[in-house]
N, C-alpha and C positions, 0 to 999 in steps of 0.2 A: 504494500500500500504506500501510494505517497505521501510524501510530509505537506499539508494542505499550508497550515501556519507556520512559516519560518521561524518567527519572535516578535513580543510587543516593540509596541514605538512606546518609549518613554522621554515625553519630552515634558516641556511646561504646559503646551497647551492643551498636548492629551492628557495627562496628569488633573487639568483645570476641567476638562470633560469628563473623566471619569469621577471625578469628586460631585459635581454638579449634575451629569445631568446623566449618569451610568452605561457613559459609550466611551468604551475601549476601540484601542487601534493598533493593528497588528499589519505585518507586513506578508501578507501570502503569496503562493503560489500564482504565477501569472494566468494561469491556464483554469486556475479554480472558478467556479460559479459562485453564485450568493446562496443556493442550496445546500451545496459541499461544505462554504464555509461554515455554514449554520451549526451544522453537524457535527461540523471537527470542532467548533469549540465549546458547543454543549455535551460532546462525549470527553472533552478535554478536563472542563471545569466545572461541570455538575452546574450548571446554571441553565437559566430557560430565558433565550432569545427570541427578540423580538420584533426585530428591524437589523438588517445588516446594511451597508451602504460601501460600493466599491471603487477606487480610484485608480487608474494605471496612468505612473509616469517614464519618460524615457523613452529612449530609441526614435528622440527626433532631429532636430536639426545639428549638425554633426560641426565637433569643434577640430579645430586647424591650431597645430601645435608645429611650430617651427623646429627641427631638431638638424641631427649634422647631415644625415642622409638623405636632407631636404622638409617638404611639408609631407606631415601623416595628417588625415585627416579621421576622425575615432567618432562614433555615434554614443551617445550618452546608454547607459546598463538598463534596458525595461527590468522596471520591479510595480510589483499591485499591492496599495492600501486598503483594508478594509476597516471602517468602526461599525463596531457591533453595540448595539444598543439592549440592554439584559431588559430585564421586568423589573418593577420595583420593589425593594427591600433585599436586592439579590445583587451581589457584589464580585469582582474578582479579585483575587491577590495574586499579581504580577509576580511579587518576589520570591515567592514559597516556592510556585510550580515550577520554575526556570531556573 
């Protein structure tokens, strides 16, 4: 089976979202659906979701780095965001499971 969820994004403002309003954000597999993720993280963390919402950045406009064997030109890494929004009074702990 594939790894659906790679690992959370712990920044400030996902940090600020999961305090406030119970939507976590994780970095998933590109290729996942909003079904699959649903899955993999209520089998993951015993919780019951509710809304998932999905984001894919990367692999557009391509940067030009000047080196000695001339110009390489490198496309930015596609990676997919998802926040999962749980049910209310239902929580995850980021640091335990990881």
């Amino acid at each position: 089976m594939k790894t659906i969820i790679k690992k959370p994004i712990i920044s400030e403002k996902a940090t600020g979202l999961s305090e406030t309003c119970h939507r976590f954000s994780f970095v998933v597999d590109p290729k996942a659906n909003k079904i699959e993720i649903k899955n993999a993280v209520e089998n993951m963390y015993g919780v019951q979701v509710t809304e998932v919402r999905t984001m894919n950045y990367g692999g557009g406009k391509s940067s030009t780095k000047y080196t000695n064997r001339g110009i390489v030109e490198q496309k930015s890494k596609k990676w997919k965001k998802a926040i999962v929004t749980v049910a209310d009074g239902e929580t995850i702990d980021l640091f335990n499971n990881f």
